[in-house]
MARPA-205656 format. One record per atom (N, C-alpha, C): residue in three letters; x negated, y negated, z negated. Coordinates in pm, whole numbers, padded with zeros to 5 digits, always signed. Layout:
<pts>
ALAXYZ...
</pts>
This chain:
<pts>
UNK-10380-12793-12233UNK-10355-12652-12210UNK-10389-12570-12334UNK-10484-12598-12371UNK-10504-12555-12499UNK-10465-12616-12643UNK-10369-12694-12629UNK-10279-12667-12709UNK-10196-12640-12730UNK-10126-12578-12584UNK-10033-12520-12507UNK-10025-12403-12594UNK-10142-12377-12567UNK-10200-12149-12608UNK-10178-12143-12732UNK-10227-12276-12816UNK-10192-12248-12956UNK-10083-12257-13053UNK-10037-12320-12965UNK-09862-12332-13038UNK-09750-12251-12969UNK-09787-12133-12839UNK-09715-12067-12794UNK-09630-11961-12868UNK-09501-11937-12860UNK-09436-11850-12915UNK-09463-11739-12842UNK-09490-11605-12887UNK-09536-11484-12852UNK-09445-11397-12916UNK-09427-11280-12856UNK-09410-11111-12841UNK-09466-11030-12820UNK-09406-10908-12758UNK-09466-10831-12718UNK-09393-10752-12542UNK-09496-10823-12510UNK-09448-10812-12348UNK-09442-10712-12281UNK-09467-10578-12333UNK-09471-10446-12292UNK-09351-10394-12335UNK-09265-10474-12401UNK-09120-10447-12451UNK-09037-10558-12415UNK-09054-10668-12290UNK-09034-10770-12262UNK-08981-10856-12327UNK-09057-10842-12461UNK-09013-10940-12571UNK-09100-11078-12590UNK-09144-11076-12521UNK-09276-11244-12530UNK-09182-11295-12495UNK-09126-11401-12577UNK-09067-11552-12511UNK-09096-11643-12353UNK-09236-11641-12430UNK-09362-11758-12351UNK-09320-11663-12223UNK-09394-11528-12171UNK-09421-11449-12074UNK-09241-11470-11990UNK-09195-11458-12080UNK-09032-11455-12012UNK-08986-11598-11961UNK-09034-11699-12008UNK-09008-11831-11945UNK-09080-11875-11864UNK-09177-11853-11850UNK-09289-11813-11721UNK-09222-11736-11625UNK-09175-11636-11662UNK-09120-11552-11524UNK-09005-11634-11474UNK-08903-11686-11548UNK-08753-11715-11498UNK-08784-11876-11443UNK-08913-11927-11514UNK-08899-12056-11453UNK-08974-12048-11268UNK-09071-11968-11260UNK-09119-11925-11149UNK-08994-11832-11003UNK-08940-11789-11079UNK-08838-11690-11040UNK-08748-11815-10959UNK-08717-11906-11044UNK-08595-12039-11009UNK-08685-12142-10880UNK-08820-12128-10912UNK-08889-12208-10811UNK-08896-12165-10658UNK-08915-12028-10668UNK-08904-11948-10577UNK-08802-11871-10514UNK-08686-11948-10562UNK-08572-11903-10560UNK-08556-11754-10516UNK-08610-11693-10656UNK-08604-11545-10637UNK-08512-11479-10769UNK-08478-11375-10794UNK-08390-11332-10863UNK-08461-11254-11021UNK-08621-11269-10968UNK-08685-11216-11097UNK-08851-11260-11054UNK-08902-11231-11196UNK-09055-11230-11160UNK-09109-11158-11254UNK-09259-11117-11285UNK-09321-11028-11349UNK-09443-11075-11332UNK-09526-11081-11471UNK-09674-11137-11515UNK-09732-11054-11505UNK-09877-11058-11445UNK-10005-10965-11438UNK-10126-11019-11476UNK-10222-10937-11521UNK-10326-10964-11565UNK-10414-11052-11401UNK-10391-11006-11298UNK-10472-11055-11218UNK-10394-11043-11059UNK-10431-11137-10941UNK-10397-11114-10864UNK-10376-10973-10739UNK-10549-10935-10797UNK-10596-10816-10713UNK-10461-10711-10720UNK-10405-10673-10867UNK-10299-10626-10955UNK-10184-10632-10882UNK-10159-10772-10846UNK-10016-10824-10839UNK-10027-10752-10647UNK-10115-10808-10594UNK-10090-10741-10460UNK-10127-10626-10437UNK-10195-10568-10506UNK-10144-10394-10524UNK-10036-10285-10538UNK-09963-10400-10665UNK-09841-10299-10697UNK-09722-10348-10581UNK-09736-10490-10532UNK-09688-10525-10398UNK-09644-10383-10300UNK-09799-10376-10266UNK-09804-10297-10169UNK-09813-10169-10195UNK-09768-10122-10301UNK-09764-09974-10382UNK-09567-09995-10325UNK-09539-10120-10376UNK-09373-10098-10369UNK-09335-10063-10237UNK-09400-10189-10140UNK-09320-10137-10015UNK-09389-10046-09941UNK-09440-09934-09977UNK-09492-09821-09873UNK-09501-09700-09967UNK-09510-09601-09879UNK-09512-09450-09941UNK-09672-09395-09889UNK-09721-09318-09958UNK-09895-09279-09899UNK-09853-09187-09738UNK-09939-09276-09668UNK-09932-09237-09538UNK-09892-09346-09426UNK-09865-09433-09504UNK-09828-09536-09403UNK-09900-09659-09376UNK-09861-09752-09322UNK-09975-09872-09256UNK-09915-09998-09249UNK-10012-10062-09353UNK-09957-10292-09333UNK-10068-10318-09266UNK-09964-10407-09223UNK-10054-10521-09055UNK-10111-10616-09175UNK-10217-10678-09117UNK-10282-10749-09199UNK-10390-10829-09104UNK-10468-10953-09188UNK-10566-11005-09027UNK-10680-10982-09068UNK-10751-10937-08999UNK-10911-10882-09080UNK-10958-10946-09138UNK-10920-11088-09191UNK-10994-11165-09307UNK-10932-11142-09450UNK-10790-11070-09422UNK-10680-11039-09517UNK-10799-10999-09663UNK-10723-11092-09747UNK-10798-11055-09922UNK-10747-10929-09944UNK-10641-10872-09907UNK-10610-10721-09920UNK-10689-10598-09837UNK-10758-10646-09769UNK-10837-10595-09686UNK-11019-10533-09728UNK-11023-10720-09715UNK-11162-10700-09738UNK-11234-10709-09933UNK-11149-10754-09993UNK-11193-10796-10111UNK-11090-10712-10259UNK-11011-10625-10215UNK-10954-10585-10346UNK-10992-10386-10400UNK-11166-10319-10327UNK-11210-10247-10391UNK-11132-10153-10350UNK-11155-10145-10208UNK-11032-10039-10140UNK-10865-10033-10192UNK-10861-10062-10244UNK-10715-10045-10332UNK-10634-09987-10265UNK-10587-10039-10152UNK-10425-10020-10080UNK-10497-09839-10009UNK-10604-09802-09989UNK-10598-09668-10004UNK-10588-09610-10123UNK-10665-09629-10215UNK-10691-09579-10358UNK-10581-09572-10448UNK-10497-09664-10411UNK-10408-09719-10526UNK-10243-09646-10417UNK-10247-09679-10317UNK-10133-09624-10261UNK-10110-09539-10127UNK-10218-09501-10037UNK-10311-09367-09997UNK-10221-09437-09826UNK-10245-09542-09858UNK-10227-09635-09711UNK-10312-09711-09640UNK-10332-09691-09526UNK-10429-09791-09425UNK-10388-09914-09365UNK-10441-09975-09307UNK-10440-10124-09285UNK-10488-10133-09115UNK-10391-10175-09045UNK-10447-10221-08930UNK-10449-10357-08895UNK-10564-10392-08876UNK-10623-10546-08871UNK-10613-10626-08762UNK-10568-10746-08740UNK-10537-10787-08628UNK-10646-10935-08643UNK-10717-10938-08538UNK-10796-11028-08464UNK-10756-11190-08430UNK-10691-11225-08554UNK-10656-11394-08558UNK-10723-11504-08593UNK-10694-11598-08614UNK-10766-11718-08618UNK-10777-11770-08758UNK-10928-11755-08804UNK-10926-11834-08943UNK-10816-11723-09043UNK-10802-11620-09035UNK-10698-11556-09117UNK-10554-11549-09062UNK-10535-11632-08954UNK-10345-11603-08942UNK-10406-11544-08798UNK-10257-11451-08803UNK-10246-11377-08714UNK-10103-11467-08675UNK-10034-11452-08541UNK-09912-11435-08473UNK-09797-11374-08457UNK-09690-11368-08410UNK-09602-11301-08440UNK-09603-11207-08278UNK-09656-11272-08228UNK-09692-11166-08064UNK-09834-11036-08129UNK-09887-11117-08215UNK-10026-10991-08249UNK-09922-10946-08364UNK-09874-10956-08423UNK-09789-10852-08509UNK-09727-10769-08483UNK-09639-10783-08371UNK-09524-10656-08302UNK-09606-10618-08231UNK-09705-10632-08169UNK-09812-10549-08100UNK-09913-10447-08180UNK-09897-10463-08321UNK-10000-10405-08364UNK-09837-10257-08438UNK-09763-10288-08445UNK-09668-10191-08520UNK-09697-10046-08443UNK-09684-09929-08512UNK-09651-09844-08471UNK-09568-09771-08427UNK-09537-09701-08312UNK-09402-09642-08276UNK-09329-09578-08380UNK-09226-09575-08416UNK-09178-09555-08569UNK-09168-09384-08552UNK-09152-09358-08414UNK-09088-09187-08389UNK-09208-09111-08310UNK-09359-09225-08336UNK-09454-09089-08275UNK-09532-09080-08388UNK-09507-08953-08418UNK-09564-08888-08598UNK-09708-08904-08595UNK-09763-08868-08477UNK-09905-08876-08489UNK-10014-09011-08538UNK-09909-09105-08544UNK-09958-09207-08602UNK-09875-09230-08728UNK-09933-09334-08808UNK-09882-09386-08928UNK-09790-09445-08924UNK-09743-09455-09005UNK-09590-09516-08953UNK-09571-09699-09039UNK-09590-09752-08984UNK-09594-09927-08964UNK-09500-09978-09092UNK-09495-10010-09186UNK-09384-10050-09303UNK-09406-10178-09349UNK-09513-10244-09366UNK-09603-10373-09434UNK-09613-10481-09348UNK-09626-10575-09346UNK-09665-10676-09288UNK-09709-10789-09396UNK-09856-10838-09446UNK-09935-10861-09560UNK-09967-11025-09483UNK-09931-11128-09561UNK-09995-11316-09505UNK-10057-11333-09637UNK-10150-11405-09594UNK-10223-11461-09709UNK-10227-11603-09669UNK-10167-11689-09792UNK-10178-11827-09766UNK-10237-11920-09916UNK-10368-11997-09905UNK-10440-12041-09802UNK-10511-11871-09753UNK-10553-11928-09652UNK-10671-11774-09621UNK-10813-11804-09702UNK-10880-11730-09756UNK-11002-11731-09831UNK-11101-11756-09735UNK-11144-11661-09634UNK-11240-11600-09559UNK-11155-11704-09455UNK-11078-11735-09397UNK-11070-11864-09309UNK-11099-12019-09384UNK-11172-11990-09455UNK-11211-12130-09538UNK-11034-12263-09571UNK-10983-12164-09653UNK-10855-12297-09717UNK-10750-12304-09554UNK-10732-12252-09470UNK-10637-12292-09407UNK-10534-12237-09426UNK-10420-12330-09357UNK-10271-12347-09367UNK-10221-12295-09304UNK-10093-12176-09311UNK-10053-12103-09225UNK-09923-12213-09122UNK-09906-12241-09023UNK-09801-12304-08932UNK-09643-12249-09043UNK-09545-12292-09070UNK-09482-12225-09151UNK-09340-12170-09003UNK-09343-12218-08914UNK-09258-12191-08801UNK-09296-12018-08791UNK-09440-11992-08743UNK-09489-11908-08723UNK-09448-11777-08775UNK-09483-11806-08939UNK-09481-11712-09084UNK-09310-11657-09033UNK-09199-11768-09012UNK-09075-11780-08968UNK-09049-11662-08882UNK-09140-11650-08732UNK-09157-11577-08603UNK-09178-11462-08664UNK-09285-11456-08745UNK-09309-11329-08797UNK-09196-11239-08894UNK-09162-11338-09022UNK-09028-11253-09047UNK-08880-11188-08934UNK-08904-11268-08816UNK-08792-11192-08721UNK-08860-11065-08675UNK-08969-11105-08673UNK-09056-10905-08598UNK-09004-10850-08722UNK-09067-10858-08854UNK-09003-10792-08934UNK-08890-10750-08944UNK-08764-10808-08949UNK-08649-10805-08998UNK-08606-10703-08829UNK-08674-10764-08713UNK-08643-10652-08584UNK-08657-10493-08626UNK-08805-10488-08695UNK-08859-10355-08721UNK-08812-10271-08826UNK-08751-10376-08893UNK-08709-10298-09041UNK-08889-10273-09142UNK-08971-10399-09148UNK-09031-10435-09199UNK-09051-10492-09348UNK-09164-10437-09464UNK-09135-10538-09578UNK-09269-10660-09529UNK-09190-10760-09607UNK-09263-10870-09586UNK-09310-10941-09674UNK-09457-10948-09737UNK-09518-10995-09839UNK-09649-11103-09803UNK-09645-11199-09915UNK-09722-11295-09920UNK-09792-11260-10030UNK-09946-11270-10007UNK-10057-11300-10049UNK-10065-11459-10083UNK-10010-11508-10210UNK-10041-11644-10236UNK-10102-11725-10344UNK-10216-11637-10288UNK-10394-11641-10353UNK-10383-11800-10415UNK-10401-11909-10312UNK-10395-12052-10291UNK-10303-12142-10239UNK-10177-12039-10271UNK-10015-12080-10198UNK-10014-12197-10222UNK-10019-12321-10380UNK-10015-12396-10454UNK-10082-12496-10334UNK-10224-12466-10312UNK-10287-12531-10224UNK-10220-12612-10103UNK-10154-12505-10040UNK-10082-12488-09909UNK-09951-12592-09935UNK-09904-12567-10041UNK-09734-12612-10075UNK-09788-12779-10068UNK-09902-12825-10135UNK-09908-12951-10159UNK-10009-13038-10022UNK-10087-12946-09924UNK-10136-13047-09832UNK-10038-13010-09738UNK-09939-12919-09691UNK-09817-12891-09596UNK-09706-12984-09674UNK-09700-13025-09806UNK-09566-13108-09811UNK-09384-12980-09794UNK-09447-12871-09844UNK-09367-12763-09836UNK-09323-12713-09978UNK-09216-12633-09984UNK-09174-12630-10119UNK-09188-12459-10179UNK-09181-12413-10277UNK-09133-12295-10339UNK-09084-12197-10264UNK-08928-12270-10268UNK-08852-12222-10247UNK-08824-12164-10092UNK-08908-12250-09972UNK-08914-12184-09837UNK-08956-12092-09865UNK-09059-12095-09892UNK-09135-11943-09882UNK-09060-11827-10001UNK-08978-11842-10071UNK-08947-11775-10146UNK-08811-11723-10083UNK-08774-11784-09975UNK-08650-11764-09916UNK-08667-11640-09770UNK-08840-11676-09752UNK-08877-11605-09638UNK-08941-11463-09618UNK-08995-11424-09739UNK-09073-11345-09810UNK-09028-11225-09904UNK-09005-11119-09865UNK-08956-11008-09962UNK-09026-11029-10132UNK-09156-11001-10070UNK-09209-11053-10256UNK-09361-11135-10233UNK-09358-11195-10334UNK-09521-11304-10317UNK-09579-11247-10446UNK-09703-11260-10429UNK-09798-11298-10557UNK-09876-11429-10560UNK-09859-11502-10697UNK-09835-11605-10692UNK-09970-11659-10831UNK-10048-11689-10772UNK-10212-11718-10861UNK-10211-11855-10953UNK-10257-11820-11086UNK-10230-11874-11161UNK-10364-11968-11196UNK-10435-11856-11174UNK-10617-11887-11220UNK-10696-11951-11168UNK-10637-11973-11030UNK-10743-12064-10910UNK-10721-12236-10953UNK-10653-12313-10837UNK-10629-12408-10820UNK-10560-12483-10974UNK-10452-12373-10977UNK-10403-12461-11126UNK-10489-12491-11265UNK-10604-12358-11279UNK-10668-12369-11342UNK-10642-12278-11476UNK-10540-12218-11480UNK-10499-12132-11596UNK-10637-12000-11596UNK-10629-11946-11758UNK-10760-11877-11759UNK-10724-11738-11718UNK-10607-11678-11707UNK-10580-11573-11610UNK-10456-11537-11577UNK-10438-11493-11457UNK-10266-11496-11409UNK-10191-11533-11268UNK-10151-11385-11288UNK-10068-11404-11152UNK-09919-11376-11181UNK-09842-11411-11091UNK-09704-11357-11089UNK-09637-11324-10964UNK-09574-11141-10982UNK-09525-11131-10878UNK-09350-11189-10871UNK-09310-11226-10745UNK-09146-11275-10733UNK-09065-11197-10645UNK-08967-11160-10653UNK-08894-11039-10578UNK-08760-11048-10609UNK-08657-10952-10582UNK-08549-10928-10586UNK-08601-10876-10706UNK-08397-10857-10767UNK-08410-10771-10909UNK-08485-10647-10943UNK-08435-10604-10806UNK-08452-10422-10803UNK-08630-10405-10806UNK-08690-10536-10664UNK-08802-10560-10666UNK-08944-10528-10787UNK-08844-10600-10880UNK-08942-10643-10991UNK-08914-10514-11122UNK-08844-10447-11099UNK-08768-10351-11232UNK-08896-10221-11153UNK-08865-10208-11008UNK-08971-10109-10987UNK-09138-10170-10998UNK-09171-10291-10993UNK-09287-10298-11017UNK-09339-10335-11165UNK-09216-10316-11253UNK-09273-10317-11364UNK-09305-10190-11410UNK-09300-10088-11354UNK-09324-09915-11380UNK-09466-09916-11285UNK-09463-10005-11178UNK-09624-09966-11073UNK-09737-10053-11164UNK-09698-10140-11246UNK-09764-10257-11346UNK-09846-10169-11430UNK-09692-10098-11531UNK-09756-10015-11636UNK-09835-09852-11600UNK-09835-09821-11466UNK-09920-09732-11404UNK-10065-09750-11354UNK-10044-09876-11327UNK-10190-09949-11300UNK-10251-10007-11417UNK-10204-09975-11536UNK-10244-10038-11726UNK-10247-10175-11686UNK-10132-10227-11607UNK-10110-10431-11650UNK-10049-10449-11766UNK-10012-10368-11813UNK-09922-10442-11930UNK-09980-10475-12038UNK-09950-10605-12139UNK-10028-10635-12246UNK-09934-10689-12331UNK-10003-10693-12432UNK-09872-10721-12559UNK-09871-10878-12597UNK-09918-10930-12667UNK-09886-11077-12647UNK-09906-11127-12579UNK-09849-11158-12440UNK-09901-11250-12328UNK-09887-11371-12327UNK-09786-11413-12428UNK-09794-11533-12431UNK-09856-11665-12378UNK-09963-11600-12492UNK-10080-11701-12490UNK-10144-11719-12353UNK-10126-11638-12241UNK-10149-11699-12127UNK-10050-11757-12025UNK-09950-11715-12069UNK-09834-11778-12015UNK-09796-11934-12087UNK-09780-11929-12168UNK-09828-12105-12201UNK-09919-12206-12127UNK-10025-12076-12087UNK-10138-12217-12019UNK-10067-12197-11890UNK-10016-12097-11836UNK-09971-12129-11688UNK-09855-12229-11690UNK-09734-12196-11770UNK-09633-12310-11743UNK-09663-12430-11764UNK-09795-12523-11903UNK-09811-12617-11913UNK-09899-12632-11760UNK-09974-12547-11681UNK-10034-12594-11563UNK-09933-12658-11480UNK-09855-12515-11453UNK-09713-12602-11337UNK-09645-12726-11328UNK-09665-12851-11519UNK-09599-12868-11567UNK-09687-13013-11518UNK-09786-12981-11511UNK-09921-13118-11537UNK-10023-13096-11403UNK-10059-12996-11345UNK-10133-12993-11246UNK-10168-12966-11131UNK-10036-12943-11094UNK-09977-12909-10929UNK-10030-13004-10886UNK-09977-13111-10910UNK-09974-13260-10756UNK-10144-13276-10757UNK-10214-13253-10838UNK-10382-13304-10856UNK-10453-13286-10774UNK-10406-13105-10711UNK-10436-13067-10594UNK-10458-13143-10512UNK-10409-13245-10453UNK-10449-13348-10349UNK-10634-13351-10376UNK-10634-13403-10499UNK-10781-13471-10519UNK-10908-13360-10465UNK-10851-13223-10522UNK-10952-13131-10444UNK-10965-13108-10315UNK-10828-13137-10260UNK-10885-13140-10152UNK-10957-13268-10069UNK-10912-13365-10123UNK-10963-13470-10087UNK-11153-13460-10142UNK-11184-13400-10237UNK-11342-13380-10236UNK-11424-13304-10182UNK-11279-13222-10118UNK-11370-13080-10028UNK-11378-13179-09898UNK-11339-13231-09819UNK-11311-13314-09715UNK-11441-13426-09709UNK-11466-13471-09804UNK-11595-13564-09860UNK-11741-13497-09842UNK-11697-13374-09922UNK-11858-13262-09905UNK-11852-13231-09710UNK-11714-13215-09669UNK-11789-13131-09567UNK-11821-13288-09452UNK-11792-13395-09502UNK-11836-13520-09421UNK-11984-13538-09449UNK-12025-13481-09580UNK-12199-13518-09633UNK-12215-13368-09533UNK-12195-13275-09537UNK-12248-13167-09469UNK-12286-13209-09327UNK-12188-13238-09255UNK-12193-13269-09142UNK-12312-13416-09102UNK-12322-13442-09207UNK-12441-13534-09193UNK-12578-13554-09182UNK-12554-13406-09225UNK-12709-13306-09283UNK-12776-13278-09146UNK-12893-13246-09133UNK-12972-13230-08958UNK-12975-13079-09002UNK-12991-13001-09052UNK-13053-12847-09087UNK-12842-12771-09094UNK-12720-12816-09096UNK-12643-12788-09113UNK-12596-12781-08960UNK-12559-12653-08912UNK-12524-12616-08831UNK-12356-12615-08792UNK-12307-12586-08862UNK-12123-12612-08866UNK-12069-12623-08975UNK-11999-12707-08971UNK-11857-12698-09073UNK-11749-12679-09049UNK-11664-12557-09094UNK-11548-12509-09034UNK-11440-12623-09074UNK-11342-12631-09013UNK-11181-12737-09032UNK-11173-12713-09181UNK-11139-12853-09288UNK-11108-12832-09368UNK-10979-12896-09406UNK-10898-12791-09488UNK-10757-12880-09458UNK-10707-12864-09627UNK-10767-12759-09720UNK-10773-12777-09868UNK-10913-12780-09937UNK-10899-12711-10051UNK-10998-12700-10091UNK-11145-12611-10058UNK-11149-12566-09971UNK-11229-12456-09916UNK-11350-12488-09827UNK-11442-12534-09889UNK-11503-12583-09713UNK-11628-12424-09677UNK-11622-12396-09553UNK-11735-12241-09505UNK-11786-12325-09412UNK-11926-12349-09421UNK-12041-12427-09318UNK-12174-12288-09289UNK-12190-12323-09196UNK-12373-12229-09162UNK-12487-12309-09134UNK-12544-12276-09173UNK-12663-12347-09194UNK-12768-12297-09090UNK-12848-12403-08991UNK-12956-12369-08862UNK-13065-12320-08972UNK-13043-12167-08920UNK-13165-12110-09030UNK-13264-12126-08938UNK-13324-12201-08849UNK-13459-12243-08761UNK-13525-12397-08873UNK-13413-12447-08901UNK-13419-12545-08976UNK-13473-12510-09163UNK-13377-12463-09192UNK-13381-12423-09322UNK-13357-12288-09352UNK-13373-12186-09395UNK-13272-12070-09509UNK-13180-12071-09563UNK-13038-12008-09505UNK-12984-12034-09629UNK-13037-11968-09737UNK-13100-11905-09778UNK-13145-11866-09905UNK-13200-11970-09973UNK-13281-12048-09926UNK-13332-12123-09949UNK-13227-12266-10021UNK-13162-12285-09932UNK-13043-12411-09950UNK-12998-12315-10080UNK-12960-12192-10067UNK-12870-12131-10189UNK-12969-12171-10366UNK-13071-12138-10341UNK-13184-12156-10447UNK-13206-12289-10487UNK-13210-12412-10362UNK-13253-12561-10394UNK-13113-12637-10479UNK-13015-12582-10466UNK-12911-12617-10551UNK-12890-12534-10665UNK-12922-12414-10681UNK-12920-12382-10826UNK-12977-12421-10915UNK-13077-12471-10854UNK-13214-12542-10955UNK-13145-12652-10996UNK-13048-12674-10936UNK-12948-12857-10934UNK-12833-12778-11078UNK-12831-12668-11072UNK-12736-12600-11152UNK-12615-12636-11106UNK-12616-12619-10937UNK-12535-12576-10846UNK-12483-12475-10755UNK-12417-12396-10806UNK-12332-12258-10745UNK-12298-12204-10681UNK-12324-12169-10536UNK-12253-12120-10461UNK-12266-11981-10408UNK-12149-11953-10287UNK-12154-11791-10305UNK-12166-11788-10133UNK-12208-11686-10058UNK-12244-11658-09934UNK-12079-11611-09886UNK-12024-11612-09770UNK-11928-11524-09755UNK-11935-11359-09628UNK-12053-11366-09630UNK-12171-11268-09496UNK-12140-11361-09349UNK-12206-11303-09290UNK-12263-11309-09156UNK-12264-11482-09103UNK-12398-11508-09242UNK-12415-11615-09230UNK-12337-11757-09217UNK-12220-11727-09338UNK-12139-11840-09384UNK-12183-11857-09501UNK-12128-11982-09583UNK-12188-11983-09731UNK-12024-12096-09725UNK-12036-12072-09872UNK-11866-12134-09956UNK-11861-12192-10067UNK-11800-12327-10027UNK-11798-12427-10153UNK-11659-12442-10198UNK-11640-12402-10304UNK-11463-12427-10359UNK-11458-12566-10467UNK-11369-12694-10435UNK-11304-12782-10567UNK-11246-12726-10623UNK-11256-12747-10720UNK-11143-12696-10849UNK-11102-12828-10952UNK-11051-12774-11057UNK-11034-12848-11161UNK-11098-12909-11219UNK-11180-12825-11260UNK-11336-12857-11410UNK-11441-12905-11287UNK-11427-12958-11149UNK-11513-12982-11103UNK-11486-13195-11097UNK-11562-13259-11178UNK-11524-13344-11195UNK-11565-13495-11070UNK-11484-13588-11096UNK-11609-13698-11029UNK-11686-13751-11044UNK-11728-13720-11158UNK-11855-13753-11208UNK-11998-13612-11107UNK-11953-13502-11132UNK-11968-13375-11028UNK-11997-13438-10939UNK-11845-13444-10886UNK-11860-13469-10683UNK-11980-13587-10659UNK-12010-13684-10729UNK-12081-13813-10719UNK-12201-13747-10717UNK-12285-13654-10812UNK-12405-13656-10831UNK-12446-13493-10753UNK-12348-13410-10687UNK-12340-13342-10575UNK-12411-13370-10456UNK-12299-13473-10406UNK-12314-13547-10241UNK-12429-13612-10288UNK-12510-13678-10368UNK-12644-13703-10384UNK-12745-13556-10390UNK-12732-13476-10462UNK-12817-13368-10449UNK-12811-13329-10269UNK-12701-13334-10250UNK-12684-13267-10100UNK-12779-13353-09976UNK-12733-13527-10019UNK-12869-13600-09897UNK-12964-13586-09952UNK-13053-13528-10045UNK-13140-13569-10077UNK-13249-13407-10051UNK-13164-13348-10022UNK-13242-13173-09998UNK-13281-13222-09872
</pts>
């Protein structure tokens, strides 16, 4: 990858002159069998100007209260486009297509907001790595397409999803008004997202881009490391998840470990019998291991595989872990 960055041909991408940035978009664009795409500095970014496109201030996307647009992007979708969010009560992050048309608003009683969005996030974060049913996602674009709905994917850990579902690009690119599409997680690139849309899609969010200051001048150099990712480290994915699956078998082995939620990628969220132990405590006895982890509240805690997490790692991990 990094020699990807250094031999990348560059421009200036604020005049959509980067090579690199432009073959990044059209090769993503063709995967997703979409008609354009557009590079951002970050995901938070990419599903912002998303949801800047399809709504006007005053209006309301369905979303499931674990939604990363929700809980984790710094108010934005008010701040950034003076819209609220009504949250629907699903499982692990997916909601239904019966809790979706139930949550819409009457389009002709003013006193409420008027319903335009409908926001999936696939994997879900806060549902620890799960897989959305893709029939479902299906159910849901007909409420949409009933309501005269836009329909956007959050695809934080899509990559994830595409390779333990055995699913391609291009479904979801066929199903989906526009995705954002993460560069930085799973694949491992050092920053980058991309949004995918229709023409018109992407021409207006390159004006919500340069309003929100995404635009940068040689992007190149990060667009190199994303296409050599696509190019070399899609399928690998298996292995993370196959080590997240391993940890949450040592978890479950543990007497002081109270649950481990379903793990179906890389994501494992366990709680810990704080009668037994702390998690504060568990959080502290592994840092000392110069091991990392992050809480997700109300007493979950979250372990992510990645790339740079090696087997040499996972080996001397699952030993730190029986041995606390």
């Amino acid at each position: 990858m990094l020699d990807a960055i250094l031999s990348a041909e560059v421009g200036d991408d604020v005049f959509k002159a980067d090579p690199s940035v432009n073959a990044l978009e059209k090769k993503l664009a063709l995967m997703f069998n979409k008609e354009a795409a557009l590079f951002f500095p970050s995901g938070t970014m990419t599903n912002q100007a998303a949801i800047k496109l399809h709504t006007n201030p005053g209006d309301q996307l369905i979303c499931d209260k674990y939604a990363h647009v929700y809980n984790y992007e710094g108010g934005g979708v008010s701040f950034n486009s003076g819209v609220s969010c009504k949250l629907v009560d699903g499982h692990r992050g997916m909601m239904t297509a019966e809790q979706v048309e139930a949550a819409i608003n009457p389009p002709d009683f003013y006193h409420s907001p008027l319903t335009t969005l409908v926001c999936i996030e696939n994997t879900t974060n806060k549902g620890g790595g799960a897989c959305w049913d893709f029939e479902e996602l299906k159910r849901i674009k007909s409420v949409c397409e009933k309501h005269k709905l836009a329909y956007h994917l959050d695809g934080a850990r899509l990559w994830n999803a595409l390779v333990a579902k055995n699913e391609t690009a291009a479904q979801y690119g066929n199903l989906f008004d526009t995705i954002s599409i993460c560069l930085s997680k799973g694949l491992g690139c050092p920053v980058g997202s991309v949004l995918v849309g229709s023409e018109e899609a992407i021409h207006k969010a390159l004006r919500i881009r340069k309003v929100f200051g995404g635009g940068m001048r040689q992007a190149g150099f990060l667009a190199a490391a994303a296409s050599y990712a696509l190019d070399n480290q899609l399928d690998r994915l298996a292995e993370d998840h196959k080590k997240a699956k391993e940890i949450g078998a040592t978890l479950e082995g543990l007497s002081f470990i109270e649950k481990v939620e379903p793990i179906e990628t890389n994501i494992i969220i366990f709680e810990i019998d704080e009668d037994r132990m702390k998690s504060e405590f568990f959080v502290e006895k592994l840092k000392e291991k110069n091991v990392h982890i992050i809480g997700m509240g109300q007493g979950k805690l979250r372990i992510v595989t990645h790339l740079d997490y090696t087997n040499q790692m996972h080996g001397a991990f699952l030993d730190i872990l029986k041995k606390l």
